[in-house]
C-alpha positions in Angstrom: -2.7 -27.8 -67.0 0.4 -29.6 -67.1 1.9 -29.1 -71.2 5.3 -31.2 -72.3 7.3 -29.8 -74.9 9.7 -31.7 -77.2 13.6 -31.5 -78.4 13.0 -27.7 -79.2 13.0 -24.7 -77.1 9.5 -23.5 -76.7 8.6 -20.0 -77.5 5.3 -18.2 -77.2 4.6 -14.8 -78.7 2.6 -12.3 -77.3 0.0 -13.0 -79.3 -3.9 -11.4 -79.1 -6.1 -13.1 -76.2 -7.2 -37.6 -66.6 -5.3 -44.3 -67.9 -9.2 -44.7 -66.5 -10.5 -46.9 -64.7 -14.0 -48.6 -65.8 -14.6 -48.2 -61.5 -14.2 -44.5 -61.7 -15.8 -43.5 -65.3 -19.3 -43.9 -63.8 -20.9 -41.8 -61.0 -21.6 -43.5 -57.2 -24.8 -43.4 -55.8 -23.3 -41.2 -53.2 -21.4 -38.9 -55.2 -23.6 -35.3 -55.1 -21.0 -34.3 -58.4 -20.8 -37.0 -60.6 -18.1 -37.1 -63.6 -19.3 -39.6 -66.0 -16.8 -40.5 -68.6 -18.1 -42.0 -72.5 -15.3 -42.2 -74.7 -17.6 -43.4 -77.5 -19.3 -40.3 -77.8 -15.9 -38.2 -76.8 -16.7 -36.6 -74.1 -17.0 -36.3 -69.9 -20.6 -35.4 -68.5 -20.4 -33.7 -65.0 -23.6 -33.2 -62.8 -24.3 -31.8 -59.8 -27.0 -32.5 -57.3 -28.7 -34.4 -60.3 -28.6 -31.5 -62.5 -26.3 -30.8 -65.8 -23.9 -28.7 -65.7 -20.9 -29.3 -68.0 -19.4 -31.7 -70.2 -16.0 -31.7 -71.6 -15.6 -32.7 -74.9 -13.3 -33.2 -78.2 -15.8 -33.4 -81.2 -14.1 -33.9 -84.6 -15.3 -30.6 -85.6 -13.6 -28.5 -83.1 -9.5 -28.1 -83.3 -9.8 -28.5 -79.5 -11.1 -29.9 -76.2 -13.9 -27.7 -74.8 -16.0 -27.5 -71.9 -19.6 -27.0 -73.1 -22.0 -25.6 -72.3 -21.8 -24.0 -68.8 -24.6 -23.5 -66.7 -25.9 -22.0 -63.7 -27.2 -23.4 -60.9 -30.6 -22.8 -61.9 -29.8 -24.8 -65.5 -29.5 -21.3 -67.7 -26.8 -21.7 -70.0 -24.6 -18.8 -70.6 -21.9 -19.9 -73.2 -23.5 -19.6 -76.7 -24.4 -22.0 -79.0 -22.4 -22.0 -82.0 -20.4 -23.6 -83.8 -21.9 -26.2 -81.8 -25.4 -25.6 -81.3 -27.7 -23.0 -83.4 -29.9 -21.0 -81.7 -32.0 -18.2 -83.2 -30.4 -14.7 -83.3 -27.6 -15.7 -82.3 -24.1 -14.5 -84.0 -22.5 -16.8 -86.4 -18.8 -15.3 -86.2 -15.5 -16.3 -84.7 -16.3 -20.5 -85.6 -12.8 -21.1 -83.1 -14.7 -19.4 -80.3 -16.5 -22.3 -78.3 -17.3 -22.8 -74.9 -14.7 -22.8 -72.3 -11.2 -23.5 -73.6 -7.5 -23.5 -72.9 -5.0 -22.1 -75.9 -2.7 -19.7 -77.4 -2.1 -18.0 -80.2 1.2 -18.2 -81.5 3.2 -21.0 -80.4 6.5 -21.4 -82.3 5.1 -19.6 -85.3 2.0 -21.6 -85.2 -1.7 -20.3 -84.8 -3.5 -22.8 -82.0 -6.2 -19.7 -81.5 -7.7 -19.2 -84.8 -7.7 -22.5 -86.3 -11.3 -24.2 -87.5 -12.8 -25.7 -90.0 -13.9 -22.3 -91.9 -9.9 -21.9 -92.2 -8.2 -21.8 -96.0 -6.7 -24.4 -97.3 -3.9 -22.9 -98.0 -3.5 -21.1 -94.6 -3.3 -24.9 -92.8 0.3 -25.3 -92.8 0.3 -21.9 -90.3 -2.2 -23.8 -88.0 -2.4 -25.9 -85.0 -4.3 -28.1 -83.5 -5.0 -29.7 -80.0 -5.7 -33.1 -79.7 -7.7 -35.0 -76.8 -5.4 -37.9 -75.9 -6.3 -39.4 -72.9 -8.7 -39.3 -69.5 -6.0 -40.4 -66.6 -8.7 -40.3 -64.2 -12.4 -38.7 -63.3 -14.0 -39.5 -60.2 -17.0 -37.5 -58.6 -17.3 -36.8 -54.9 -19.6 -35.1 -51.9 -17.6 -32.2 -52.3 -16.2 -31.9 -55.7 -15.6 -33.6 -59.1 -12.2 -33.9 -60.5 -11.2 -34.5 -63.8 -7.5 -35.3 -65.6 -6.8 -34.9 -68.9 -3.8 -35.0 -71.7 -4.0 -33.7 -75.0 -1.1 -33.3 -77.5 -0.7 -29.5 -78.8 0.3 -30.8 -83.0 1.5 -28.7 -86.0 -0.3 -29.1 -89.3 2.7 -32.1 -90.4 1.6 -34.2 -87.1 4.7 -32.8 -84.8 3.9 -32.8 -81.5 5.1 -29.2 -80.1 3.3 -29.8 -76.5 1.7 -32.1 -74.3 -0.6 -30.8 -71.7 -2.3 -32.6 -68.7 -5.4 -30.7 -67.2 -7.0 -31.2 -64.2 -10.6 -29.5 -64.0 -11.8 -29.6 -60.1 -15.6 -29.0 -60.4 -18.1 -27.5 -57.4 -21.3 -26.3 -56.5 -24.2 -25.5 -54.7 -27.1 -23.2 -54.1 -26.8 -20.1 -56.3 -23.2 -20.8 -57.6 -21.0 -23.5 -59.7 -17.1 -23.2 -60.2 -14.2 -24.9 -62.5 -10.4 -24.8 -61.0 -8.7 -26.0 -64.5 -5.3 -26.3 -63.9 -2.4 -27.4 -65.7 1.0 -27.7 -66.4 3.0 -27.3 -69.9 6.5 -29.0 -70.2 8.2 -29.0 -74.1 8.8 -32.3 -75.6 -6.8 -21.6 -70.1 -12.1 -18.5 -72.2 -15.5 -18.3 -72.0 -17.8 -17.0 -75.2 -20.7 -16.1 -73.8 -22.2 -14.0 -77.2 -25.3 -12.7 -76.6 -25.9 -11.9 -73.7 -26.0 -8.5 -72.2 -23.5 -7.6 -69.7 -20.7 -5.4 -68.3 -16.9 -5.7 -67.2 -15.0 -5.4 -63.9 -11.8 -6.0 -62.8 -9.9 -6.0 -59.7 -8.8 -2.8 -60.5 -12.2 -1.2 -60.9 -12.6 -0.8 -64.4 -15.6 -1.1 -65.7 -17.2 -1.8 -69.3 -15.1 -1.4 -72.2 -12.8 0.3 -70.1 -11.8 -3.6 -69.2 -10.3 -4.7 -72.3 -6.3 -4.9 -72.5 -5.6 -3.8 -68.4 -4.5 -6.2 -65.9 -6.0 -7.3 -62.9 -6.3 -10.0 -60.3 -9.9 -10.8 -61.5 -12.6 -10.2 -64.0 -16.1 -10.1 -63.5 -19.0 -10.2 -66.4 -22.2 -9.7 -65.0 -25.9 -9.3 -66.6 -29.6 -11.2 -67.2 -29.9 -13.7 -69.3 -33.7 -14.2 -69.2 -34.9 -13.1 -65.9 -31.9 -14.4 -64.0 -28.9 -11.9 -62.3 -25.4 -13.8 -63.5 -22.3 -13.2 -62.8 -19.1 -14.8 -64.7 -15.8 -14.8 -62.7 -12.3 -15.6 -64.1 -10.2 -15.4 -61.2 -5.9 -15.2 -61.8 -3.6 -17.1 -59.6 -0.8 -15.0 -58.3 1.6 -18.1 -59.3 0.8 -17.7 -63.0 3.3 -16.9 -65.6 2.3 -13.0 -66.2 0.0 -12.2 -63.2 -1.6 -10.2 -63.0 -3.0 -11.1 -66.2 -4.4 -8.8 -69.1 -7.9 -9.5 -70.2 -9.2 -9.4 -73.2 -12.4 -8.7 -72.7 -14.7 -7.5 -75.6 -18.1 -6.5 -75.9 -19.5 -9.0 -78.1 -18.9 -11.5 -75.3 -15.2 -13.1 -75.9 -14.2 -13.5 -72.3 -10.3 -14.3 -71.7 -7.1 -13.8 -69.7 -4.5 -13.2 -71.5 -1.6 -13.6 -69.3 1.2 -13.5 -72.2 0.5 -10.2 -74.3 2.1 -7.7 -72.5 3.6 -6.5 -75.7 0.2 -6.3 -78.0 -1.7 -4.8 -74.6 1.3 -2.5 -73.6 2.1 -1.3 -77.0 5.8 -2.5 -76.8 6.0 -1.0 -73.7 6.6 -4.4 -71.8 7.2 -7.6 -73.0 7.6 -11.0 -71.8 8.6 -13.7 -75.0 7.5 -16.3 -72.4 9.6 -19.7 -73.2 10.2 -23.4 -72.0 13.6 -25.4 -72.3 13.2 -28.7 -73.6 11.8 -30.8 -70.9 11.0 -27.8 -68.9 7.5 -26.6 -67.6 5.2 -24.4 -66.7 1.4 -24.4 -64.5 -1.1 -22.1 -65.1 -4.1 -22.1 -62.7 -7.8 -20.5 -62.6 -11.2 -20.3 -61.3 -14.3 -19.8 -63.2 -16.9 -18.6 -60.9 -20.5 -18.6 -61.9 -22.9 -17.1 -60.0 -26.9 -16.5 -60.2 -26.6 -13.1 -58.7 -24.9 -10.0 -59.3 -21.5 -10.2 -57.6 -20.1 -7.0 -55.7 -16.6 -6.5 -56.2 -16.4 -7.7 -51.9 -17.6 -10.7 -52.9 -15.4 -11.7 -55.5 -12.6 -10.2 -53.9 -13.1 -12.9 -51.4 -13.8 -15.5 -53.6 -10.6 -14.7 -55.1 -8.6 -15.1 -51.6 -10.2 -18.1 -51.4 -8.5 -19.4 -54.3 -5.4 -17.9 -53.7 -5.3 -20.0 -50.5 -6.1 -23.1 -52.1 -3.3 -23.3 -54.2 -0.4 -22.0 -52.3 
């Protein structure tokens, strides 16, 4: 993700947690991941081998651009429904917690994480929202689908404190499907999967509960939903800002690297006050991994190479 900030220096607080052409917005007959683009209905289909497996999308109800919902490759979906979708007995909490997302909490003073449409009036002014701008390009491919994105991080009075351009690289095949999103923030990155049963590991072997608030290279989730093994993967590049990230990582199912708390997840111990110069920028790169079995930590470990040696 590529983010441009404006005339002000650019602060963020440890806080908590692609111009289109008509050619390219439709998939080839060829293509095995297709990236279907329909601006009408706001939002970016991607398929693979014939089969759904995301879409990215900026409804007017959501005070971001998501990607939702995520699926296996057998079709299961593991990101919950709301405030999208209901589905029965499913929790109802947390309406700013939606699919797959990129954001931050505190950015100059102002709240991008929490804002939503269940937010008081009178606590607007404090929030933020990200706005879907642009596609620059979306193409599909034999081997992968690539999207690029720009969206405009904007304060409750329309001022423009960011502007981010994401590229999603999207792949798959039998038993697993992946998203690289990658960007870069210059002044002028989640997965809610509520629900499901499941249990934490990092990099650094800790397991459970015991996950939330340490750092590691990785982060696994792992469970059933249904009768299928899954296992969700949020791997760290080492070029981030803050790497190896903290995660934040809670039971209910909020899945997130949090690569700018060291304050909140040290307890003052360390602290980073990450900031951009005017005109100055900054790339933060994943992987989300999903896989329909239960991954050892070997496995992921060298998935996470992998990745590391795709982006060097």
């Amino acid at each position: 993700m590529r983010i441009l900030i404006g005339a002000e220096p650019f602060i963020l607080v440890a806080a908590s947690a692609i111009l289109v052409s008509l050619a390219s917005a439709g998939p080839r007959a060829s293509d095995r991941i297709s990236v279907t683009v329909n601006e009408q209905a706001r939002r970016v289909d991607i398929s693979i081998d014939g089969q759904p497996f995301t879409s990215y999308i900026w409804p007017t109800t959501l005070k971001k651009p998501v990607l939702y919902p995520l699926r296996t490759a057998k079709g299961t979906i593991v990101t919950r429904g709301f405030p999208l979708e209901q589905r029965p007995g499913e929790r109802v909490d947390h309406p700013h917690h939606a699919g797959l997302w990129f954001n931050y909490e505190n950015v100059n003073g102002i709240d991008f994480w929490n804002n939503s449409d269940a937010i008081k009036a009178e606590n607007a002014p404090k929030m933020g929202t990200i706005v879907h701008r642009s596609i620059v390009s979306a193409k599909g491919g034999s081997d992968q689908g690539e999207l690029d994105v720009e969206a405009d991080w904007v304060t409750c009075d329309k001022k423009v404190l960011l502007q981010e351009h994401t590229r999603f690289v999207f792949r798959g095949g039998a038993g697993f499907r992946s998203v690289d999103p990658s960007g870069r923030a210059t002044t002028v990155a989640k997965l809610d999967n509520t629900g499901v049963n499941g249990t934490y590991l990092t990099s650094e072997g800790k397991k459970g509960d015991a996950a939330w608030g340490t750092r590691g290279r990785w982060c696994n989730l792992s469970g059933l939903v249904g009768d299928e093994p899954i296992t969700i993967s949020i791997l760290d590049h080492p070029a981030n800002p803050g790497f190896p990230t903290y995660w934040h990582a809670r039971g209910y199912g909020l899945f997130a690297a949090n690569p700018l708390g060291q304050k909140i997840f040290s307890n003052g111990k360390e602290e980073l006050n990450f900031s951009l110069a005017p005109n100055a920028g900054a790339t933060f790169r994943y992987r989300i991994l999903i896989s329909s079995s239960i991954a050892t930590p070997d496995a992921t470990e060298a998935a996470y190479k992998d990745f590391a040696d795709t982006y060097h």
